[in-house]
C-alpha positions in Angstrom: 0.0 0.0 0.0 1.0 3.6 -0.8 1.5 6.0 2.5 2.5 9.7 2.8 1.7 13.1 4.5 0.5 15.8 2.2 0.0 19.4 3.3 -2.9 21.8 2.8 -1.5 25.5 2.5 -3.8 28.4 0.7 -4.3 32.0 2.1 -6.8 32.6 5.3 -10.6 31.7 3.6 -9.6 29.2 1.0 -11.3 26.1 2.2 -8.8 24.0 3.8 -10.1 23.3 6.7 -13.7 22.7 4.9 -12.1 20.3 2.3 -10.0 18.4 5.5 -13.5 17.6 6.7 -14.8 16.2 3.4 -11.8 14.2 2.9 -11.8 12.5 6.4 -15.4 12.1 6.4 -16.0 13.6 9.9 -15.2 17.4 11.5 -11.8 17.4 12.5 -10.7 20.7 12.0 -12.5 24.0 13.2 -15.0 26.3 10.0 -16.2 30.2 9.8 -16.3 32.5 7.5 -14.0 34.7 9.4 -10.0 34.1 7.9 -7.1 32.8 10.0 -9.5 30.7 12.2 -6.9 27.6 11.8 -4.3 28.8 14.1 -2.2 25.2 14.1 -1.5 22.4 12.4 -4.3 20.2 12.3 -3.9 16.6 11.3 -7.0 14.2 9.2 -6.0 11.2 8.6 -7.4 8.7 5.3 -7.1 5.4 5.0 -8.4 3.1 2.0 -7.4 -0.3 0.9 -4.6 0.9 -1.4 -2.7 4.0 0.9 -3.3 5.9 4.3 -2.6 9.7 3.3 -2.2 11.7 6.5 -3.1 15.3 5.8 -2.3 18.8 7.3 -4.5 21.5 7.7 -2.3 24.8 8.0 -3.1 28.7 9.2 -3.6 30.8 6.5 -0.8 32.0 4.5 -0.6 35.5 5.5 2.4 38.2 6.3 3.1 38.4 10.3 2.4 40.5 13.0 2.2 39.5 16.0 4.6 36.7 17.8 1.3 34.5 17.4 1.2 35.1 13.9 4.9 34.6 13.3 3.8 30.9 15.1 1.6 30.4 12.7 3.9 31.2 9.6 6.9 28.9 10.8 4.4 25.9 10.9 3.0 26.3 7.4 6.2 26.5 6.2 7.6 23.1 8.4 4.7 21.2 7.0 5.4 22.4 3.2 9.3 21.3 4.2 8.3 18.1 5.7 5.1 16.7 3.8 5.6 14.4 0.7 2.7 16.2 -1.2 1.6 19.8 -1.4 -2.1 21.1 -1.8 -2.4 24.8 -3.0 -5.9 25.3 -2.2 -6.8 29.0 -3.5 -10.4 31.0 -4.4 -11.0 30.8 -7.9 -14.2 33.4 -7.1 -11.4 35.6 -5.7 -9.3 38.3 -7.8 -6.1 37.2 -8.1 -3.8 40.0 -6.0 -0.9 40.2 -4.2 -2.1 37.9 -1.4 -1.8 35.1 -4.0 1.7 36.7 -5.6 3.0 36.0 -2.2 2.1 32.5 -1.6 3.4 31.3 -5.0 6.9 32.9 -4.3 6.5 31.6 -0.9 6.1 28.1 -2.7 8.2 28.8 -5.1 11.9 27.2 -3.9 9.9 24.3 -2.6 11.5 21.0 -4.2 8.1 18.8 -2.8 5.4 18.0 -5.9 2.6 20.3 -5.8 -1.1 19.9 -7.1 -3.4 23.4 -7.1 -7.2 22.8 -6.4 -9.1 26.3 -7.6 -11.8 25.9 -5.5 -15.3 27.6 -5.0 -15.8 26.9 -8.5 -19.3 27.1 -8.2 -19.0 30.4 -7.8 -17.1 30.8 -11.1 -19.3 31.0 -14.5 -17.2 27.8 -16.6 -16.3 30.8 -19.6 -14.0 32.1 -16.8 -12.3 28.7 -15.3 -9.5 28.7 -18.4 -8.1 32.0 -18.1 -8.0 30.9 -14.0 -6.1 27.8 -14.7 -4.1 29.8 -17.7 -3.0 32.5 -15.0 -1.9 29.5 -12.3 -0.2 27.3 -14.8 1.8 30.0 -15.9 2.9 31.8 -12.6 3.7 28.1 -10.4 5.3 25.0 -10.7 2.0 22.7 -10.8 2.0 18.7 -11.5 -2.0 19.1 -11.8 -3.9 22.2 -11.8 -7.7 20.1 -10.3 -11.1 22.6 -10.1 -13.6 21.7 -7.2 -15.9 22.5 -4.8 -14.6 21.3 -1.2 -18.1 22.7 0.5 -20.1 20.5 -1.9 -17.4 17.6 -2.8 -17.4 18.4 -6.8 -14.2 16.4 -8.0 -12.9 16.0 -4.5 -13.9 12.0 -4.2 -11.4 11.7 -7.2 -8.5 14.0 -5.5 -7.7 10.9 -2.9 -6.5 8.4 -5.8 -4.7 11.0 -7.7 -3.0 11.9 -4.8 -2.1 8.6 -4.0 -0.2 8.5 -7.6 2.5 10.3 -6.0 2.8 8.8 -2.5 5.2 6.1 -2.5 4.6 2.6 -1.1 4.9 3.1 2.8 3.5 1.4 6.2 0.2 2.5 7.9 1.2 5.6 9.9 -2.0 5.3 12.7 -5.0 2.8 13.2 -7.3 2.4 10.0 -10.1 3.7 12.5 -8.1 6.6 13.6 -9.3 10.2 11.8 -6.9 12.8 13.7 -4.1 12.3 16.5 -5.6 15.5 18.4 -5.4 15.5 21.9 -9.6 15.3 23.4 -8.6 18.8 25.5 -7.7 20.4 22.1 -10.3 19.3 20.2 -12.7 21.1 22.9 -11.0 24.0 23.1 -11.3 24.6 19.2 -14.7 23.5 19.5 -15.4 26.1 22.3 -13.5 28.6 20.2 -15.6 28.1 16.7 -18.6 29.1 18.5 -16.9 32.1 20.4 -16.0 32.9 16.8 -19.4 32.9 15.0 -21.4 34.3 18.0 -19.1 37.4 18.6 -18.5 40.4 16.8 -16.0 41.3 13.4 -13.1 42.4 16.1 -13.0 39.0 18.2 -11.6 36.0 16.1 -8.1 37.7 16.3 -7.6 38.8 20.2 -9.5 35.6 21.7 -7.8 32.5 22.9 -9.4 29.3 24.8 -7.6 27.5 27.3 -8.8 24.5 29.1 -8.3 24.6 32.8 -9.7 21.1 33.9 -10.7 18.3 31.6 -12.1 14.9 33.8 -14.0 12.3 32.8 -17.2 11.5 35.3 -19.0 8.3 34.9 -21.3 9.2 31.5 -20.6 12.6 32.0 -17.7 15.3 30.9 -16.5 18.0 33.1 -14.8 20.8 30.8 -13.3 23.8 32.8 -12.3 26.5 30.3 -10.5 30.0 30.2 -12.0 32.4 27.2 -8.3 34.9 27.1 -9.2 38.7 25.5 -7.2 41.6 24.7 -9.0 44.3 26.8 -12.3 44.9 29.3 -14.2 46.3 26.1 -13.8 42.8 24.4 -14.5 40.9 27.4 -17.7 42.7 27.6 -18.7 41.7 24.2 -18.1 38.1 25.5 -20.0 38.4 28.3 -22.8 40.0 27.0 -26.0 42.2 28.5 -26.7 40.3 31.8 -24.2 37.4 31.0 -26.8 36.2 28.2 -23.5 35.9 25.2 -21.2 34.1 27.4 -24.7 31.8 28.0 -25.4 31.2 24.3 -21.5 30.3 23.8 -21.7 27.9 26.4 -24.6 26.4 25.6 -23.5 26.4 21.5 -20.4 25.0 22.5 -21.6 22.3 24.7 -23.9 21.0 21.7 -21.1 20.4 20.0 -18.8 18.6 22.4 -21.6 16.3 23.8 -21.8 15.3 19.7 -19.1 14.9 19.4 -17.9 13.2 23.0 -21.0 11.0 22.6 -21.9 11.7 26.2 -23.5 15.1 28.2 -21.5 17.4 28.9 -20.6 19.8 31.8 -18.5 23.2 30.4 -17.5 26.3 32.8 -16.8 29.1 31.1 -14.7 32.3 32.5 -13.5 34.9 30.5 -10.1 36.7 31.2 -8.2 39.4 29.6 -4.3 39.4 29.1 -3.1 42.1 27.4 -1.2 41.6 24.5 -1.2 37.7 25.0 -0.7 37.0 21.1 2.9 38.3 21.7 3.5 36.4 25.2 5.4 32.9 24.8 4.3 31.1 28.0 0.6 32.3 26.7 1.5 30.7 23.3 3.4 28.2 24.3 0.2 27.2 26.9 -1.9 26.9 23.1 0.7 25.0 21.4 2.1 27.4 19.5 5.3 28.2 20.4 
């Protein structure tokens, strides 16, 4: 059988986290509409008769700011360096601009095999796809330039065996039942965090951070102590909400989720602290696993 770990790497809002999930089969990796939610390296993991592939969902490709970001920037480039494969996901409903400029160059001295997958092509009237895959063909080093849809799965069933084609024969890397190798207390704090996301306002994705403070199993039932980490008062505010009532729909979001996915009910704690200036703290990053 064929084995091998291919990286996912496009710019913040591409869709790599929402074609991880459709390859894999199950949610393993964190989706909103709001960019740079993927703040690590998240692993999926496929296996078929013929080949495990073990994939990596990466942060956005984006230029640094803060020591978080910088993080972020030194593990997308680790996991192009270290993978066997790499998947350029990018927006083919996007214009093309100096977002994308940068990621090709970035790409660019990269000996590993790359395939591009234009995605969103739904979005895309088909008279406009060629001059998409003319402009991409012409300004990277592509094996396979491959249109899809990762929201809706248009040509991504096929992707698996054609990435296979360049996987070399290899051992099974994990269990055949195994989907990810994340840790259960990181799993619910990205769970906890993708509804802090999506319930809070434009501001909040980039200056929150969830840290789990106590994670015991109890009989049928799953104690989750957690720390929501702002910026400043103003943003803890937003968390909290008018008479604690946003901090109460987060909790009771997030707890949806982990008892659906934990299979069992679940007990989550919420407290919401601010640290100032935490994305720039190592022991802060280094606490989230990314440092």
């Amino acid at each position: 059988m064929k084995s091998g770990f291919v990286s996912i790497v496009g710019r913040p809002n591409s869709g790599k986290s929402t074609l991880l999930n459709y390859l894999v089969g199950e949610k393993v990796s964190i989706v909103t509409k709001k960019p740079q939610t993927t703040r690590r390296i998240v692993r999926g993991i496929v296996t078929r008769p013929d080949g495990q592939i073990i994939f990596l969902d990466t942060p956005g490709i984006h230029k640094p700011i803060h020591r978080m970001n910088q993080s972020m920037m030194k593990a997308v480039r680790e996991a192009m360096a270290d993978t066997d494969l790499i998947l350029l996901i990018v927006d083919a409903s996007a214009e093309f601009g100096r977002g994308d400029e940068f990621t090709l160059e970035l790409l660019k001295p990269l000996t590993r095999k790359k395939i591009l997958l234009l995605n969103k092509i739904d979005l895309v009237e088909k008279k406009n796809l060629l001059p998409i895959i003319d402009r991409y063909s012409k300004a990277g080093d592509f094996e396979e330039i491959i249109p899809i849809c990762a929201l809706s799965g248009e040509n991504v069933d096929s992707l698996l065996s054609e990435i296979l084609k360049y996987l070399a024969e290899g051992p099974m890397f994990y269990p055949d039942d195994q989907i990810s190798d994340q840790p259960e207390r990181a799993i619910a704090a990205e769970m906890i965090r993708e509804k802090l996301i999506v319930l809070t306002e434009e501001e909040m994705p980039y200056s929150t951070a969830v840290v789990i403070d106590r994670f015991e199993e109890d009989g049928k039932l799953q104690r989750i102590f957690a720390s929501i980490f702002v910026e400043r008062d103003s943003q803890k505010a937003i968390v909290i909400g008018k008479a604690g009532q946003k901090l109460k729909q987060i909790g009771t979001e997030a707890r949806k989720a982990l008892e659906s996915f934990f299979g069992r009910k679940v007990f989550l704690e919420l407290h919401v602290k601010v640290k100032k200036h935490w994305r720039d703290d190592e022991e802060m990053l280094r606490s989230l696993g990314l440092e």
